[in-house]
PyMOL CGO cylinders between C-alpha atoms (Angstrom):
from pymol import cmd
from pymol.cgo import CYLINDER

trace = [
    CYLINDER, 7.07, 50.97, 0.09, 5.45, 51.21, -3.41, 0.3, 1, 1, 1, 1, 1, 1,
    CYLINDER, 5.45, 51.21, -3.41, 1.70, 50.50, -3.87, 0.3, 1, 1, 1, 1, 1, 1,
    CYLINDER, 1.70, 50.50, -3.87, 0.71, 47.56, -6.14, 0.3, 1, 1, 1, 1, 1, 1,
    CYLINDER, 0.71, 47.56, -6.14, -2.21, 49.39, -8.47, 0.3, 1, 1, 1, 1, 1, 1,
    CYLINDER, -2.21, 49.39, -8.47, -4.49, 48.13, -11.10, 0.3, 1, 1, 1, 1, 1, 1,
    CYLINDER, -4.49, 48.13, -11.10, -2.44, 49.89, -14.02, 0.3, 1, 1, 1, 1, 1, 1,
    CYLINDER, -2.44, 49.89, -14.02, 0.55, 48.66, -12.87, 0.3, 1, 1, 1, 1, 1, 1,
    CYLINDER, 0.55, 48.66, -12.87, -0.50, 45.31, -13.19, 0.3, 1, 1, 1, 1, 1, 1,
    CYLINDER, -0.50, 45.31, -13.19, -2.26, 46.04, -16.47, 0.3, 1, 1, 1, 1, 1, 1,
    CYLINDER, -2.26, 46.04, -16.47, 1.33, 47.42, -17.82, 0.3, 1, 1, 1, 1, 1, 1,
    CYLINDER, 1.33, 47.42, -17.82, 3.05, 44.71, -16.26, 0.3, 1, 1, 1, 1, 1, 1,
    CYLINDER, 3.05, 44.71, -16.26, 0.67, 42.13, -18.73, 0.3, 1, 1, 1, 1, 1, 1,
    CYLINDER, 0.67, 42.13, -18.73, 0.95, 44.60, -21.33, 0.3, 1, 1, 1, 1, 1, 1,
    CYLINDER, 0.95, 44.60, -21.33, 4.52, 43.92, -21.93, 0.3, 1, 1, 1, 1, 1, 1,
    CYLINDER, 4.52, 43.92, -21.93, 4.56, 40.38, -20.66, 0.3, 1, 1, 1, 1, 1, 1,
    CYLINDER, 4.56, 40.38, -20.66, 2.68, 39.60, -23.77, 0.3, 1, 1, 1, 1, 1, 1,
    CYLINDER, 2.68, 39.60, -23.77, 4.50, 41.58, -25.81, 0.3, 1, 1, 1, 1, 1, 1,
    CYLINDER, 4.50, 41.58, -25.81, 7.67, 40.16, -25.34, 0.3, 1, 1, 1, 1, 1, 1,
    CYLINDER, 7.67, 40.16, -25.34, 5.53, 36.99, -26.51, 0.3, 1, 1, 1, 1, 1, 1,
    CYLINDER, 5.53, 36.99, -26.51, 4.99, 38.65, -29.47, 0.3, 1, 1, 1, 1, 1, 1,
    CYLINDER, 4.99, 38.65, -29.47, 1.45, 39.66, -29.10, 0.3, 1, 1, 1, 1, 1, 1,
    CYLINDER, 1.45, 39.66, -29.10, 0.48, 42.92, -29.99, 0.3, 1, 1, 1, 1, 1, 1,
    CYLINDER, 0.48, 42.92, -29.99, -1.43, 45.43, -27.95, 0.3, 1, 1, 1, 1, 1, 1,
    CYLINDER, -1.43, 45.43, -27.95, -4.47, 47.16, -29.65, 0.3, 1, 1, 1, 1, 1, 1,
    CYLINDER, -4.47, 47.16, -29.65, -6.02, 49.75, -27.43, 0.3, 1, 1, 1, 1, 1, 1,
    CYLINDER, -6.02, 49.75, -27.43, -9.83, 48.72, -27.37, 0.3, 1, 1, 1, 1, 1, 1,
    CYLINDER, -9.83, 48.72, -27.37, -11.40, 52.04, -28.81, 0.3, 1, 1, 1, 1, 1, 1,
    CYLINDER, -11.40, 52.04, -28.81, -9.17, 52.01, -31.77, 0.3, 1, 1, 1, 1, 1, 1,
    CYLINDER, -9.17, 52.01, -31.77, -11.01, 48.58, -32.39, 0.3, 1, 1, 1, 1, 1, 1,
    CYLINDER, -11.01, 48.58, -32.39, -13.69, 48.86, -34.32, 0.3, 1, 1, 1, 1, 1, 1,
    CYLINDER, -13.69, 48.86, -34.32, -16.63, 46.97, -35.35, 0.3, 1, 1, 1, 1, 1, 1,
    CYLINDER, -16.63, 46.97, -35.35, -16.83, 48.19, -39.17, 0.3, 1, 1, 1, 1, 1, 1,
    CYLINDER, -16.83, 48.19, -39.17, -13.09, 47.86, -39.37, 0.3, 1, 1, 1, 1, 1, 1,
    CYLINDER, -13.09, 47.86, -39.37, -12.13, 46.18, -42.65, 0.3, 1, 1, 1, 1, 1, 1,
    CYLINDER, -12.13, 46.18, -42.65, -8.80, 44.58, -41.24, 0.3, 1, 1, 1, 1, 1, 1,
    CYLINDER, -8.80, 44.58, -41.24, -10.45, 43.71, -37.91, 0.3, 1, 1, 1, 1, 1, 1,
    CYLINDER, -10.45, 43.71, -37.91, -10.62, 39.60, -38.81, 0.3, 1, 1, 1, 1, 1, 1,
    CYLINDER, -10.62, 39.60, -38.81, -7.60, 39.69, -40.31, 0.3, 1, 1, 1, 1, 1, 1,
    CYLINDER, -7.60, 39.69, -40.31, -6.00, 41.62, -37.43, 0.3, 1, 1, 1, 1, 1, 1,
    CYLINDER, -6.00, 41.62, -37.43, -7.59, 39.78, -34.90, 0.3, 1, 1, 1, 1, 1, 1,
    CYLINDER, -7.59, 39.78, -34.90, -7.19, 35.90, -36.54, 0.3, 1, 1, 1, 1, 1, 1,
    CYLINDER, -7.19, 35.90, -36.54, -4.01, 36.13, -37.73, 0.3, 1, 1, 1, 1, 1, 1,
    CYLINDER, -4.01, 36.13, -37.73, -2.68, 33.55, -35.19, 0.3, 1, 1, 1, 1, 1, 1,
    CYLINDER, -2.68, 33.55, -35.19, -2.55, 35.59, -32.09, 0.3, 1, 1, 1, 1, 1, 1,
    CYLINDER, -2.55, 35.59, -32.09, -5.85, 36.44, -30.92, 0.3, 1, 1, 1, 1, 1, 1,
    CYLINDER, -5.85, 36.44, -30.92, -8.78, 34.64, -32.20, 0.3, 1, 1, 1, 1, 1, 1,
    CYLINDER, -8.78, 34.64, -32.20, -12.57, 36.66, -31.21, 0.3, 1, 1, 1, 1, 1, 1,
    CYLINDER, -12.57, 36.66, -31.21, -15.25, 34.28, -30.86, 0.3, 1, 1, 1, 1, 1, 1,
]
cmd.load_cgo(trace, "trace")
């Protein structure tokens, strides 16, 4: 019998919500200083408050 783990659960949401048509940014490529990081992150998908 297979194990249910933490990262299979995170990869199971991972692709869940991309066949919703989000996107999946891995959080240290996200960067405060980024230039596109509004527009990447308010362009109707995710929405940082």
């Amino acid at each position: 019998m297979s194990r249910l783990t933490e990262s299979a659960i995170e990869e199971f949401a991972i692709k869940l919500f991309e066949r919703l048509g989000y996107s999946y940014v891995y959080a240290p490529d996200i960067t405060l200083d980024d230039k596109n990081l509004e527009r990447n992150l308010t362009n109707g998908k995710v929405r940082v408050v």
